[in-house]
C-alpha positions in Angstrom: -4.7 15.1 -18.1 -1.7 12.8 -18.6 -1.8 12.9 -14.0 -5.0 12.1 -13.9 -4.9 8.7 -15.8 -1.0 7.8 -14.5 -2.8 8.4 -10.7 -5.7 6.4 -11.8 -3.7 3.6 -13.3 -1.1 3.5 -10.5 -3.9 3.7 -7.9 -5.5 0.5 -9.4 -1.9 -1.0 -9.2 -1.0 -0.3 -6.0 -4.8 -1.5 -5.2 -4.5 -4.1 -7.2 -1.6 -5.3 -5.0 -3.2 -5.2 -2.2 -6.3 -7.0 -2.9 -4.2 -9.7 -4.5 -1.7 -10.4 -1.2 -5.5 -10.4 0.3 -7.2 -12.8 -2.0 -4.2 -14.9 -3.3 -0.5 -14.4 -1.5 -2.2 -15.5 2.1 -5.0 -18.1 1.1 -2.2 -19.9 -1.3 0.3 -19.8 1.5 -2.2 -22.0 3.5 -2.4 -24.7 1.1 1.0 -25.5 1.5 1.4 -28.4 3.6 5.6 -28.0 4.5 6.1 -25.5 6.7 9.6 -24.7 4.3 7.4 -24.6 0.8 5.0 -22.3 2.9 7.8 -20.0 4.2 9.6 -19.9 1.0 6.7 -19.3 -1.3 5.6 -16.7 1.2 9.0 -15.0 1.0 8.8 -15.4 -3.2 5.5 -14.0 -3.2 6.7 -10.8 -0.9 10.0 -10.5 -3.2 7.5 -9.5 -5.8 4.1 -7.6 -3.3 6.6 -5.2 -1.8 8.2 -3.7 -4.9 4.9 -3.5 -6.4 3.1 -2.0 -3.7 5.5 0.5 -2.8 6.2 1.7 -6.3 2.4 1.9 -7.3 1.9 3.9 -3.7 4.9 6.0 -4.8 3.7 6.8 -8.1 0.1 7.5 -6.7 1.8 10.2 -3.9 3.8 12.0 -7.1 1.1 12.3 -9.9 -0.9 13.7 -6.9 1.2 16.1 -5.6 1.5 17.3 -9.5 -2.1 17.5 -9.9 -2.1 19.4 -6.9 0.5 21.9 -8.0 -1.7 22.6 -11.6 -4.6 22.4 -9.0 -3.0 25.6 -6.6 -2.0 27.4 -10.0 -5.3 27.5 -11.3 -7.3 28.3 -8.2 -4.5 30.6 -7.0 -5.6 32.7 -4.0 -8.9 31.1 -4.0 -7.2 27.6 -3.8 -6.8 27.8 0.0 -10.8 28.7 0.7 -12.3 26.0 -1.9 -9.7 22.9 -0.4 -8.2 23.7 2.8 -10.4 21.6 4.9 -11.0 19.0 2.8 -7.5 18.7 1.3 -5.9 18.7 4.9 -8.2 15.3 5.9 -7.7 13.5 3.0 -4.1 14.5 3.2 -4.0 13.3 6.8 -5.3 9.9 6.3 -3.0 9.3 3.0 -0.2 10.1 5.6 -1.5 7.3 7.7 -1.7 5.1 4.9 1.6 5.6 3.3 3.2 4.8 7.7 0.9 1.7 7.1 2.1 0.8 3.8 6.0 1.1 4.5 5.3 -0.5 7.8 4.2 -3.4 6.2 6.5 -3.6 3.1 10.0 -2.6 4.8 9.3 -3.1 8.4 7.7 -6.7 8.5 8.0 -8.3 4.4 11.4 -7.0 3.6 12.7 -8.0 7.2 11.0 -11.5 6.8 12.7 -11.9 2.7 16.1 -11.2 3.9 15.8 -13.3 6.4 14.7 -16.5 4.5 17.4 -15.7 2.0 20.0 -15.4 4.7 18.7 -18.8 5.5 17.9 -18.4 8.9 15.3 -21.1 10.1 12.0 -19.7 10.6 10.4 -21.7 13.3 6.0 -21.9 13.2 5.2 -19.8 15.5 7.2 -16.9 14.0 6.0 -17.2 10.8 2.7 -17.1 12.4 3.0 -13.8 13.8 4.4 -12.4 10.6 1.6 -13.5 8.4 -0.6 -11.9 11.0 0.7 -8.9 11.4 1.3 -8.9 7.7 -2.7 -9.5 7.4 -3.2 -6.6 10.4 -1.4 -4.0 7.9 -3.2 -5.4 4.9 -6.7 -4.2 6.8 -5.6 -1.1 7.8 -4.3 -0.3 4.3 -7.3 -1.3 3.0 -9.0 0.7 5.6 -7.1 4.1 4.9 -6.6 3.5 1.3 -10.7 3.1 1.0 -11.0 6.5 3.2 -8.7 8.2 1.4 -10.1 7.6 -2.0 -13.5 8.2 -0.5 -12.1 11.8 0.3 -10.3 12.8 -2.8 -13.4 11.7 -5.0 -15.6 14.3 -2.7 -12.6 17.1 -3.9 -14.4 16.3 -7.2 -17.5 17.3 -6.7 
């Protein structure tokens, strides 16, 4: 019981996250006329996303895997013919999102932090194609993050 409502809040976290880079982090970063302020408050505003996503996806991925250990010990040999198929999709796609996820976090915002605190000049067109490919990850999280919440509330059922 005490997995099901840590997955539920860390889902809504992690989620949470998400949404708000979506809604607030990249509309905010716009409105910034100084293309400095923008990179810098963009930097900030990942120094506090990427923890926050990672950790929330992190917590989601272990209170899962726990429920899905009580899960096998209750079923037992009958675990295998009730899940299998469905289990095996929905684990596929949180695979995908979790490649996504890190992608995004280590591979393109922590890259792009360490770089601004290094204080390397970040010309326009650079931070250009990080923000979009920062906003290309966020849509494919949200993508496989919707798909794979889709498929673990059809386990339910």
């Amino acid at each position: 019981m005490l997995y099901s409502w840590l997955h539920l809040v860390a889902l809504i976290v992690y989620l949470g996250a998400v949404i708000g880079f979506w809604l607030m982090l990249l509309p905010s970063t716009k409105i910034l006329e100084k293309h400095d302020d923008r990179v810098r408050f963009f930097a900030r505003g990942l120094k506090f996303y990427n923890p926050l996503q990672i950790g929330g996806l992190g917590v989601v991925l272990f209170s899962g895997a726990f429920q899905l250990t009580e899960l096998k010990a209750a079923y037992r040999e009958m675990f295998i013919k009730q899940f299998a198929y469905d289990l095996g999709i929905k684990l596929s796609f949180a695979f995908l999102l979790v490649l996504v996820s890190v992608y995004q976090a280590l591979g393109i915002g922590h890259r792009f932090v360490k770089r601004v605190e290094g204080g390397d000049a970040v010309k326009a067109d650079e931070f250009a194609a990080v923000v979009r490919r920062m906003r290309s990850a966020n849509w494919l999280i949200l993508f496989f993050a919707g798909l794979t919440v889709w498929l673990g509330m059809r386990l339910r059922q």
